[in-house]
N, C-alpha and C positions, 0 to 999 in steps of 0.2 A: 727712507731707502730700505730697501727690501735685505732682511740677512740673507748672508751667502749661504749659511746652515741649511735655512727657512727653505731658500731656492732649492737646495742639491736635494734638501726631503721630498719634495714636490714633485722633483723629476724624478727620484726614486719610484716615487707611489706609482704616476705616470707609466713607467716602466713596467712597474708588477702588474698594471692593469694591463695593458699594451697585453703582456707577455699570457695572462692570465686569460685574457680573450680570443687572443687568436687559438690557447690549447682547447678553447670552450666551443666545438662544435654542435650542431643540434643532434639530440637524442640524447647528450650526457643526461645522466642524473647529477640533479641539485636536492643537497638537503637544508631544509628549514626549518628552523626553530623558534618558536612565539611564545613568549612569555604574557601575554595579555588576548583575551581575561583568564586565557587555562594554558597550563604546559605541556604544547603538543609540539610534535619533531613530524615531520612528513618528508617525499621523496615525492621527488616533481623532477618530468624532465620538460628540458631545452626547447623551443618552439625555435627560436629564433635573438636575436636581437638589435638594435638600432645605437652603431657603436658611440659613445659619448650621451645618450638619452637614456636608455631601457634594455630592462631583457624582458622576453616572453615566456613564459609555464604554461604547460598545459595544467588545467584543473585538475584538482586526485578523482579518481575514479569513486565512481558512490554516490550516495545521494547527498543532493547540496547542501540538503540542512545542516548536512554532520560538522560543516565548518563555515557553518553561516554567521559566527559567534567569532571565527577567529581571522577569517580571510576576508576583511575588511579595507577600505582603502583607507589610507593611512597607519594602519596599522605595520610594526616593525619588526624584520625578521633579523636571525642571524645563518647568513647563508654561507653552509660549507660546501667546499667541491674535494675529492678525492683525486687529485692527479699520480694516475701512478706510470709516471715517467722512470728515468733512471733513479733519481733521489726517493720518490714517493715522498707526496706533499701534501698536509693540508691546508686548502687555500682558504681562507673564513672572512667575510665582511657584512657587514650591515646593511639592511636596505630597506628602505618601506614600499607598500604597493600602490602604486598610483592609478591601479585603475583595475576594474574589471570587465571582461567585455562578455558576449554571445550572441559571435556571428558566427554560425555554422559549426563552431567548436567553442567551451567554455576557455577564454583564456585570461593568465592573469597578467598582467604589465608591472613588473617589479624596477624599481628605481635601480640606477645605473652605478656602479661602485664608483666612491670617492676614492676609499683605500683599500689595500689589502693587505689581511696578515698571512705568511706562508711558517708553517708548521713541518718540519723533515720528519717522515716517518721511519726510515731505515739510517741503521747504525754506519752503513756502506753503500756505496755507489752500484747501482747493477749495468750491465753491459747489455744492448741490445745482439739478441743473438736469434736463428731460425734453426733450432735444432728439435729433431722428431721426439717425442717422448711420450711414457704411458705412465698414467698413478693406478695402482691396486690400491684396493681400500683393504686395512687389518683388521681382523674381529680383536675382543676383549682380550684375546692370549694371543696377540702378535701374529698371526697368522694370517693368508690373502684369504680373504674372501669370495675371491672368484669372479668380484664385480672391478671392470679397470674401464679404462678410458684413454683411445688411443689422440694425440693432439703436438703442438707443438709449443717448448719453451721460448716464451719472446724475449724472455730478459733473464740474466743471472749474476749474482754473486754467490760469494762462500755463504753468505749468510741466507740467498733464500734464492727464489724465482717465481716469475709468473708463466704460467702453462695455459693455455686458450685450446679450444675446439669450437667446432660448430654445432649448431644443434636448431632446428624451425621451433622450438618450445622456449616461449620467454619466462617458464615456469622452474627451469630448471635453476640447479645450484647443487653446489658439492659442500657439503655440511660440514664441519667443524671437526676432523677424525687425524689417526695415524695413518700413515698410508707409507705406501712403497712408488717411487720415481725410480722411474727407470730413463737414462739418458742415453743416445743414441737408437739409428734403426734400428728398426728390432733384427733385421736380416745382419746386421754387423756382430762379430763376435763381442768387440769389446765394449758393450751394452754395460753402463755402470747402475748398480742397484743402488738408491741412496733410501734410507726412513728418514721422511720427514712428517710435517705437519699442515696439515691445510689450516690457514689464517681466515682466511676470506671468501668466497667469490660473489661474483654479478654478470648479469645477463646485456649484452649491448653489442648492438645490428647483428642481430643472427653468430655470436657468439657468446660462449661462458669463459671467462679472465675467474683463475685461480690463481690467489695469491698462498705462495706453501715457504716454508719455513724450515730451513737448516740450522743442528745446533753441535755442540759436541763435536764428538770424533767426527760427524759424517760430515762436519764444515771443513776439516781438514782434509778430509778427503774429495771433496768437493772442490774447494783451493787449488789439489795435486793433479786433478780431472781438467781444470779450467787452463792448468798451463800446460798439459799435453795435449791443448786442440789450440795451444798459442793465442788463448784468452787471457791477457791480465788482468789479475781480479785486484781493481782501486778500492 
């Protein structure tokens, strides 16, 4: 007879995959990691996939030979995905490739997760929100630079946010700096200046997702910002 434990784990995992596929639309980026014969990490996006059989990747760009040694059928990756939802997660499982094809694009057929592990990236909860905002970049002695970027913040907590713009160049990214957020119209007086930190960003459908980072005084002041627009920050 089957444990209850055994069962309630199952429909767990069940679950996390369920929930884990339907956030997996195509174009995401998947990262991979092979440990055999050499230790390469690559970024492959989404084709597609066949829910309970397979997902599809597109081949990396380059020439085949570069990973003719590691993108082998059978061979096993460990595959993370970055969900940056309210929590920010990362999702990570295992999977080997079961096939590789070349019909009119190179694609690869990676096995279908059994399980998943989910990883919280953020210390707090962020709130989905649509408010206009601009980052200035600082040079070395605090000061703007002159170079900004006007966009809107889609999510926030005290502790950080994501800011998105558009942009037709999949080339772009905002680097690793200090910078100045500015929250609200710029046409409103009460326009809040916060220094923060750019964490992250990536390129995905005709947009750049900056992930930027509040600490200190300016989380507390960010906290005092979120409940005079009647945002509770959890």
């Amino acid at each position: 007879m089957t444990d209850s434990r055994t069962l309630k784990n199952k429909n767990n995992d069940a679950n996390k995959i369920t929930d884990f596929i339907l956030n997996l639309m195509p174009g995401k980026t998947l990262d991979l990691q092979f440990s055999i014969p050499v230790l390469v990490r690559m970024k492959l996006t989404l084709v597609g996939y066949d829910a309970g059989n397979f997902l599809i990747l597109k081949y990396p760009s380059g020439q085949v030979a570069e990973y003719a040694d590691v993108l082998q059928t059978g061979n096993v990756a460990i595959v993370r995905y970055i969900d940056e939802g309210q929590q920010g997660e990362c999702v990570a499982f295992t999977a080997s490739i079961t096939a590789i094809i070349n019909v009119k694009a190179r694609l690869i057929f990676l096995e279908y997760p059994k399980s998943i592990e989910n990883r919280q990236l953020r210390s707090s909860q962020r709130l989905q929100t649509h408010i206009p905002g601009k980052i200035e970049m600082l040079t070395s002695i605090g000061v703007t630079s002159g170079n900004s970027i006007n966009g809107v913040i889609i999510d926030i907590s005290s502790k950080g946010c994501q800011f998105t713009f558009k942009t037709d160049n999949d080339k772009v990214k905002v680097k690793r700096s200090d910078i100045i957020i500015s929250i609200g119209a710029a046409s409103q007086n009460e326009q809040v200046k916060i220094k923060a930190l750019v964490r992250n960003s990536r390129f995905e459908n005709g947009k750049v997702y900056v992930g930027i980072q509040f600490s200190g005084e300016e989380s507390k002041r960010v906290a005092t910002l979120l409940s005079s627009l009647a945002i509770e920050d959890i």
